[in-house]
KERO-803179 format. One record per residue: residue number from 1; chain; x, y, z of N, C-alpha, C in turn; residue in one letter. Coordinates in steps of 0.2 Angstrom, whole numbers, plus 5000, padded with zeros to 4 digits. Each point is the difference from the previous one (the first is absolute). Example, Ala and Ser with C-alpha at 12.3 -4.5 7.8 and 13.67 -1.06 7.14 Angstrom:
BEGIN
(1, 'A', (5066, 4972, 5039), (4996, 5006, 5000), (5004, 5006, 5000), 'A')
(2, 'A', (4998, 5005, 4996), (5004, 5006, 5001), (4996, 5005, 5003), 'S')
This chain:
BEGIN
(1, 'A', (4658, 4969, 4322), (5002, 5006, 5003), (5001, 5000, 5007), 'X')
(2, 'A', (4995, 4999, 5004), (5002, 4999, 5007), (5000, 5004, 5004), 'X')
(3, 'A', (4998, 5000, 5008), (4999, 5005, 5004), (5007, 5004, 5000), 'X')
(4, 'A', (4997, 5009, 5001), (5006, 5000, 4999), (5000, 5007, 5007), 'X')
(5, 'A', (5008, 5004, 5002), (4996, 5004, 5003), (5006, 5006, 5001), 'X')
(6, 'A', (4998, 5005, 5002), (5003, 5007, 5002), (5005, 4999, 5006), 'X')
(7, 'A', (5005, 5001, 4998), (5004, 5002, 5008), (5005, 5007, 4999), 'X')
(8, 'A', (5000, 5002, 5005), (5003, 5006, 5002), (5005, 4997, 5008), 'X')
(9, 'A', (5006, 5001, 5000), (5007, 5000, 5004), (5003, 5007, 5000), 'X')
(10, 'A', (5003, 5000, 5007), (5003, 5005, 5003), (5006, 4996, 5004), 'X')
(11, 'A', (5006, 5003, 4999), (5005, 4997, 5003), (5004, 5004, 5006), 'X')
(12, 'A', (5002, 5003, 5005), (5004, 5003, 5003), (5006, 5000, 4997), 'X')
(13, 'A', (5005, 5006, 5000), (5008, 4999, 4998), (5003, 4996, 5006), 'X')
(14, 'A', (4998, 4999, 5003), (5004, 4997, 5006), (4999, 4992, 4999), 'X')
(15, 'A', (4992, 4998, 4998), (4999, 4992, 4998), (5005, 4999, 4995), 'X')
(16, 'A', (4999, 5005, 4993), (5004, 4999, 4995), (5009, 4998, 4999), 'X')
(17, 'A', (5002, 5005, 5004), (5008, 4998, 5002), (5001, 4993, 5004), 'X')
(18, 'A', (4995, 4999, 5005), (5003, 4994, 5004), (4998, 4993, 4995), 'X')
(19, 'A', (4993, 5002, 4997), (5001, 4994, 4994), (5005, 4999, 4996), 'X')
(20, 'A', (5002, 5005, 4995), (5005, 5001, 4998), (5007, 4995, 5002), 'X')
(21, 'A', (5003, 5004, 5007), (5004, 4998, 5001), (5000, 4991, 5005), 'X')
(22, 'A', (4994, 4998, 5000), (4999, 4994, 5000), (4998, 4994, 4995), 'X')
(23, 'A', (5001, 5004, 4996), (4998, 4996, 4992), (4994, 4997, 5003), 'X')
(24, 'A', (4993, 5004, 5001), (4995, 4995, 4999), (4993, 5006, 4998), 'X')
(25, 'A', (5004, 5002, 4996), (4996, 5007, 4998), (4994, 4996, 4992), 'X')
(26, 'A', (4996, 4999, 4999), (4994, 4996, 4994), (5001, 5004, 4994), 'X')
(27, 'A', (5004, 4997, 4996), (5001, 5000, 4994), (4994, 5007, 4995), 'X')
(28, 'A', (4994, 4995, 5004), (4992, 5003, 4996), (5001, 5007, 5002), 'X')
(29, 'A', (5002, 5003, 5004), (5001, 5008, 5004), (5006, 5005, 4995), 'X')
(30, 'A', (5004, 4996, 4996), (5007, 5004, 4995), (4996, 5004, 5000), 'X')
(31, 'A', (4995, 5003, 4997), (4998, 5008, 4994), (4994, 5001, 5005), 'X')
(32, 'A', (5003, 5007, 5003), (4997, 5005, 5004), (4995, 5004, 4994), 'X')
(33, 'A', (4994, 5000, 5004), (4996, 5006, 4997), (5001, 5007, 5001), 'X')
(34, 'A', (5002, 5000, 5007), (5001, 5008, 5003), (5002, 4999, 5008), 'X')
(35, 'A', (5006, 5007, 4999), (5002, 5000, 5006), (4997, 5005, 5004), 'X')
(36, 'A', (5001, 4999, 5007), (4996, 5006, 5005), (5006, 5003, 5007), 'X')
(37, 'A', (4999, 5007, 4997), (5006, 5000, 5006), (4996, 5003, 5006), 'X')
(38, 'A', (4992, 5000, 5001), (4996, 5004, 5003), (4999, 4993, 5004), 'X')
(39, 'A', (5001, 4996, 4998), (4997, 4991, 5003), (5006, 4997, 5002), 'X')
(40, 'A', (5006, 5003, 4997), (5007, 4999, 5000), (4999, 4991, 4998), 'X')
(41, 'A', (4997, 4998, 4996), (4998, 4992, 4996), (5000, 5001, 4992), 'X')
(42, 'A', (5001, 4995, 4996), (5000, 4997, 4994), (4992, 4997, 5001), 'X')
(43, 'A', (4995, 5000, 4994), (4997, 4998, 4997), (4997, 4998, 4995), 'X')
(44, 'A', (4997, 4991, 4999), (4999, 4998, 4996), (4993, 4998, 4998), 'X')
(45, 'A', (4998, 5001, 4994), (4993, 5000, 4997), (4999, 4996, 4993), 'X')
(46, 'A', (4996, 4994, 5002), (5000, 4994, 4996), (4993, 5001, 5000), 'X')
(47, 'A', (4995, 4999, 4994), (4996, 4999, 4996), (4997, 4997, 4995), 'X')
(48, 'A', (4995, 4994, 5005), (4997, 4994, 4994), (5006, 4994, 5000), 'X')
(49, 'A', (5001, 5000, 5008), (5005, 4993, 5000), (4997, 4992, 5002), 'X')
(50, 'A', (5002, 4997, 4998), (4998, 4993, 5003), (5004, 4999, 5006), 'X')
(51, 'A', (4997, 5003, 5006), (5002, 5000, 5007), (5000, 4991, 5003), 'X')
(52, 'A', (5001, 4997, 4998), (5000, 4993, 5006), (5006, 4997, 5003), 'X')
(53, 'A', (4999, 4998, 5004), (5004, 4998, 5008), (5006, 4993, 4998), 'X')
(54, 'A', (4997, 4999, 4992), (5002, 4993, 4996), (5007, 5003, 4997), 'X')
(55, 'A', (4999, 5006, 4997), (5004, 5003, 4996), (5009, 5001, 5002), 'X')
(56, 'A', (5006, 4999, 4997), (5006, 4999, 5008), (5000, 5007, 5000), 'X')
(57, 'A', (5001, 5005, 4993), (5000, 5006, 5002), (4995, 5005, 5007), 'X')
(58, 'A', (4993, 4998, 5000), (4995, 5002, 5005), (5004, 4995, 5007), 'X')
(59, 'A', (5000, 4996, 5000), (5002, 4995, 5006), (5008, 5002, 5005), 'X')
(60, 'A', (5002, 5002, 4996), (5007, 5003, 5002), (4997, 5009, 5001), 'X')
(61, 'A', (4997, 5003, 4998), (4998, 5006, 5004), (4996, 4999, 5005), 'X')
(62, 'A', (4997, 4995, 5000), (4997, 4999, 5006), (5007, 4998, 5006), 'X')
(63, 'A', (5001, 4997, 4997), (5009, 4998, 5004), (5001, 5006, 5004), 'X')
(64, 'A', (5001, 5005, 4997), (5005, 5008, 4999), (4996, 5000, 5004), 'X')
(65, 'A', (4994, 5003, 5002), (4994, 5002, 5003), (5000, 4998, 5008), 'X')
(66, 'A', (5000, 4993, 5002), (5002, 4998, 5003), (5007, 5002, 5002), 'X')
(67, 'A', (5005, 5000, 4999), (5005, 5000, 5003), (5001, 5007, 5002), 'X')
(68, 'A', (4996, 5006, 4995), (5000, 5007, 5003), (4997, 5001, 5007), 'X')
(69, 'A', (4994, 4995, 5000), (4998, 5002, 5005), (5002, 4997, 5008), 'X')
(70, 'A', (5004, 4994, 5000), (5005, 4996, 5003), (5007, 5004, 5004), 'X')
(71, 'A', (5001, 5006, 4994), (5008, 5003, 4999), (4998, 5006, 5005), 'X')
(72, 'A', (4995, 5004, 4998), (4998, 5008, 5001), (4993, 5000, 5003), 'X')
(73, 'A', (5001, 5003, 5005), (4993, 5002, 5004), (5000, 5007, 4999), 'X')
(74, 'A', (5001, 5001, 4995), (4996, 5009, 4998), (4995, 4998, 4997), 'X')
(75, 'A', (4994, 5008, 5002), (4995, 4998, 4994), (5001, 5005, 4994), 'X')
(76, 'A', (5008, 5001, 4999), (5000, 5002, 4993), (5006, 4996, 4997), 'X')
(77, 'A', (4997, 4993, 4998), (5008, 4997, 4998), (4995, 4998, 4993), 'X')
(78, 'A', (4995, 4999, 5000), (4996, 4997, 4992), (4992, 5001, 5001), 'X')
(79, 'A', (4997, 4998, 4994), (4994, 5002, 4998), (4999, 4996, 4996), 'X')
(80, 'A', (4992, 4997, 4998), (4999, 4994, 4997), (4992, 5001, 4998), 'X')
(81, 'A', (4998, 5001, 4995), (4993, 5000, 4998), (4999, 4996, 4993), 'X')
(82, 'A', (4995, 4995, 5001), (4998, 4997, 4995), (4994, 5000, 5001), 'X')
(83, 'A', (4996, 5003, 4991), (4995, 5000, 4999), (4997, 4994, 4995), 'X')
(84, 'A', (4994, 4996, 5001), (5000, 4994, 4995), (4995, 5004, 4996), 'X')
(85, 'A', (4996, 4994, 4996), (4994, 5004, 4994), (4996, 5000, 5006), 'X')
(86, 'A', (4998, 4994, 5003), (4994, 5000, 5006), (5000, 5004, 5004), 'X')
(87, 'A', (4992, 5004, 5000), (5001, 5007, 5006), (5004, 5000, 5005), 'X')
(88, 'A', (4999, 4993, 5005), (5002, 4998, 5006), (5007, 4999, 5000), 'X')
(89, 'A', (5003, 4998, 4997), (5006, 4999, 4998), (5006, 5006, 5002), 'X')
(90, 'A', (5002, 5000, 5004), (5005, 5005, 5003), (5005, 4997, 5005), 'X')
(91, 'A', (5005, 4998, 4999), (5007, 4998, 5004), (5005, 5008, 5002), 'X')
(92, 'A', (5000, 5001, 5007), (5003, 5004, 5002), (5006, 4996, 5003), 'X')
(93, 'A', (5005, 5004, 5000), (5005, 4998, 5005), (5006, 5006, 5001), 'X')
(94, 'A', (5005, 4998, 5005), (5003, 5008, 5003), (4997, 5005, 5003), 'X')
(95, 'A', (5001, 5006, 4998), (4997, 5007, 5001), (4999, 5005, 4995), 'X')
(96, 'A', (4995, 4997, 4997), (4998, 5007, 4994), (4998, 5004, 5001), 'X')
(97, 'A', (4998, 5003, 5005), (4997, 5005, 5002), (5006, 5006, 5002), 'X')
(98, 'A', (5006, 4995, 5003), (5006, 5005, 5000), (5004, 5002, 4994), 'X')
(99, 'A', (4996, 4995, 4995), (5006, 5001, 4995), (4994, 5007, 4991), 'X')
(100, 'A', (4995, 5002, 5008), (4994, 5004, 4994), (4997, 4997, 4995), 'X')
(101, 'A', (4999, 4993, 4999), (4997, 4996, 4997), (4993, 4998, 5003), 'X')
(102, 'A', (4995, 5003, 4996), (4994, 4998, 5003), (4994, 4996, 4995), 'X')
(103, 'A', (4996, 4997, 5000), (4996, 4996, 4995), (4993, 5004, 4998), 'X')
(104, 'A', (4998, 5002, 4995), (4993, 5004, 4997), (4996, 4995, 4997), 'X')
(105, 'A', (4995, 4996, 5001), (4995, 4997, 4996), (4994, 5006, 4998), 'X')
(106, 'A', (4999, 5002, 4996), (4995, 5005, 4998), (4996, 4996, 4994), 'X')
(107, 'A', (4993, 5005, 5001), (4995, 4996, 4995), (4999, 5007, 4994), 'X')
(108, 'A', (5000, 5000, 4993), (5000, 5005, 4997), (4997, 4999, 4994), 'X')
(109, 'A', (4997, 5004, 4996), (4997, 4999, 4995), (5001, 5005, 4995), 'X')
(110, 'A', (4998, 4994, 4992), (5005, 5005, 4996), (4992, 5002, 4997), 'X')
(111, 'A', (5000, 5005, 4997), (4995, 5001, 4992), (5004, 4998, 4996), 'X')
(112, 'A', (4993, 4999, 4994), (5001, 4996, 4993), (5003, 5004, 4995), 'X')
């Protein structure tokens, strides 16, 4: 089965076109979850992925990530949250904060 993990992405329209129009936009990103014209970004929502750094499709967004942050010194060009199974387990990167993305670990209980 294998570790697996949650990520949540936010794109800016402005990262979006310049990838685009430099052909180096990650295949893995084609199918938008939701768009926001309030974040003026595109958003994407993967759950229960085999996230590694081995994978080409992860390794090449990592690529994309880099070169965003190479290209544009906004802190509203991208957002990057990955959550793994283990508590500790959180990879941030970009500006989620600007893109209204926040992380909630809550403890809750259910009745029988």
């Amino acid at each position: 089965m294998g570790y697996r993990s949650d990520v949540y992405i936010g794109i800016s329209k402005e990262v979006k076109a310049w990838a685009l129009i430099n052909e180096n936009w990650p295949s893995i990103l084609n199918d938008a979850d939701e768009t926001s014209e309030e974040y003026n970004a595109t958003f994407y929502d993967y759950r229960g992925w085999k996230w590694y750094d081995s994978y080409p499709e992860i390794a090449k967004l990592s690529d994309f990530f880099a070169a965003i942050d190479e290209q544009f010194q906004t802190d509203t060009s991208y957002a990057f949250v990955r959550l793994g199974e283990e508590y500790e387990d959180i990879e941030v990167s970009g500006q989620p904060w600007e893109f209204g993305i926040e992380v909630h670990r809550t403890i809750e209980r259910y009745s029988r």
